[in-house]
N, C-alpha and C positions, 0 to 999 in steps of 0.2 A: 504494500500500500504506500503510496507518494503523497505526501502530499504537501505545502507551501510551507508553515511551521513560519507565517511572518503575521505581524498584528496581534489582535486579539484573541484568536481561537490559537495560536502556538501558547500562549503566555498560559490559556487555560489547561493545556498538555502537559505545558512544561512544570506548572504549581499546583492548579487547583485540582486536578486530577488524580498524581502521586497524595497531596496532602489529603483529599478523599478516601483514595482509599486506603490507605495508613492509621485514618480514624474509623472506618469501619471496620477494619482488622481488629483494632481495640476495641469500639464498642461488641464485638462480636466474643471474643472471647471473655469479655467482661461475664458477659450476660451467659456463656457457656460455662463460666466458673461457679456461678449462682444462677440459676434459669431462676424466675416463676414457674409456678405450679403447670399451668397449659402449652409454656415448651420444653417441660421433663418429659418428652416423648419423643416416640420415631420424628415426627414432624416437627419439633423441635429440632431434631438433630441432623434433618435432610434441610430446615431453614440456615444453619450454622455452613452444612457444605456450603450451600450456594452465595451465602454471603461472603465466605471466605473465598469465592472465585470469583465472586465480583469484585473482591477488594485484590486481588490481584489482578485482574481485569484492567481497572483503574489505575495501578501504581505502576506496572511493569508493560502490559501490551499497548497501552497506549503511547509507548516509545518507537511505536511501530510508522506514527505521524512522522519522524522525524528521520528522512530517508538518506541520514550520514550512519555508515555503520558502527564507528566507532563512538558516537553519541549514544545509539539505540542500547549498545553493548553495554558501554559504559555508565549509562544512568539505571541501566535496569539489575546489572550486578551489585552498584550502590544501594538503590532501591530493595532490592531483596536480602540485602542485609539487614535497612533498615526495618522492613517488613516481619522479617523475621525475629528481631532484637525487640521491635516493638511487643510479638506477643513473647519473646522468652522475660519481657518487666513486667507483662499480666502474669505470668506464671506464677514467679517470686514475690510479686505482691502477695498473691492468695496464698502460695508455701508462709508468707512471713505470716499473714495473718492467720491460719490454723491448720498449717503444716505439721508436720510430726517427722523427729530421726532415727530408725532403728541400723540396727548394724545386722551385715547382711553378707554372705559370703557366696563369692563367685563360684559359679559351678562349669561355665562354660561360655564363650565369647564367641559369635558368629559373625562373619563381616557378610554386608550387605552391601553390593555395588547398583546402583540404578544410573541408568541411562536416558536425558532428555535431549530431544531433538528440536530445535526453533528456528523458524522462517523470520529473514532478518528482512528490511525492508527492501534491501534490492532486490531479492528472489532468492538470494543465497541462505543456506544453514546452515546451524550450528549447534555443535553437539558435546554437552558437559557430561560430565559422570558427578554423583554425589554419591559419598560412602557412610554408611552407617554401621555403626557395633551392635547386635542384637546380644546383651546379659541375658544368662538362667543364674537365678539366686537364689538363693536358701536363707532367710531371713527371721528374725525373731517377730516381726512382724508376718505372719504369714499371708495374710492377702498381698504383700508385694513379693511377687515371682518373679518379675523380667522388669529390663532397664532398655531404652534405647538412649542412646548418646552417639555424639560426631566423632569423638574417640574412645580407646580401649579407658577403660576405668580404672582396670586393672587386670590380670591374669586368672586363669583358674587355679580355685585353693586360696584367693588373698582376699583378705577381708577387708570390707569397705563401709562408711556411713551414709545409707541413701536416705533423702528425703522424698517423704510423700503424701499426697492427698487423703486423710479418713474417707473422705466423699468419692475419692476415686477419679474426680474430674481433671485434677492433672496428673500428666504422667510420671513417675515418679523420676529423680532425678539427684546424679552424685551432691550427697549432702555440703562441701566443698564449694560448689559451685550454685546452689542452687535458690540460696538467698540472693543474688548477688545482683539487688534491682539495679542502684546506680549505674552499673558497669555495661546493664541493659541498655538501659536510658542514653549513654552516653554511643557505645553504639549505633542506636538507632537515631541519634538527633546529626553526626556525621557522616551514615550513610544516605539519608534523607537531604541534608546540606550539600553533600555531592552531587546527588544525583540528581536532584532539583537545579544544579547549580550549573551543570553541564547543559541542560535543557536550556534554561534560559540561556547562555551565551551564547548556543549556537543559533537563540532565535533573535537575540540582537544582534550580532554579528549579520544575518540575513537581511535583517531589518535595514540595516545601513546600508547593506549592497546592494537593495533592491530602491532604495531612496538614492542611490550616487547614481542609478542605471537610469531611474526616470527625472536626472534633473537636468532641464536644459541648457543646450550647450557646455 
């Protein structure tokens, strides 16, 4: 998709759009951390996917307006940082607020490789791997059996501190790490800062060239 990325409607790509859906990412998980009573259900939980695709919808493919590839690239890597950083401060907010830490001992570590494929604005693709650690645990807590995390936590046979939800809404997560709202916040306020930031200069940058091009003589 091409398209001009000069004036008004770039400016709304470039800001209002990422910051859209950044805030529905949050209000979404806010509200998946504590529902009301009428979205503790299936439909409830198929309303959460589809917000959570709009707010990526908004934050990340609407970079697809912007038909420089290293722009599209580069604010939607930022973007999905921030994206992602935003809900890992909902996390820890609700861990800090009535989280719980049992100690828990690995039993077994499985790596997980996924492969996404994305059409960049010129026609061209591009294709990431993201890896993830599937834990089996053995816990004094017993309703936490498994961990996912971005890295090993630790090996099999070594003993770790996980935290996690009584309610089961989040997932649970190395106790180490898993307060650690500021660290969120600050992630996500740099990734969002970049990738918002890229957006806009390449739409005034345009902006200009397209004002030198139509000014007489």
């Amino acid at each position: 998709m091409r398209g001009s990325a000069d004036g008004h409607p770039g400016l709304l790509m470039a800001v209002a759009a990422p910051v859209a859906g950044l805030g529905l990412a949050v209000v979404t998980k806010i509200v998946a951390a504590d529902p009301p009573g009428w979205l503790d259900n299936w439909a409830g939980g198929l309303l959460q996917v589809v917000a959570m695709l709009a707010a990526l919808a908004l934050a990340l493919f609407t970079g697809l307006y912007f038909h420089q590839v290293i722009i599209f690239l580069g604010s939607s890597i930022a973007l999905s940082i921030a994206l992602f950083a935003a809900t890992d401060a909902v996390d820890a907010w609700v861990l800090t607020e009535r989280g719980q830490t049992t100690p828990c001992t690995i039993v077994r570590v499985d790596m997980r490789q996924e492969t996404h494929t994305t059409t960049n604005a010129d026609g061209t693709t591009s294709t990431t791997t993201s890896t993830s650690y599937d834990h089996t645990l053995t816990c004094a807590q017993r309703q936490v059996t498994a961990m996912t995390t971005d890295s090993p936590a630790g090996k099999a046979g070594e003993r770790i501190a996980v935290a996690f939800d009584p309610q089961g809404r989040i997932n649970p997560k190395p106790a180490d790490s898993a307060y650690d709202f500021t660290g969120a916040l600050w992630r996500c306020c740099v990734g969002a800062v970049v990738g918002i930031g890229l957006r806009v200069f390449y739409v005034a940058r345009r902006t200009r060239r397209l004002r030198g091009a139509n000014r007489p003589g």
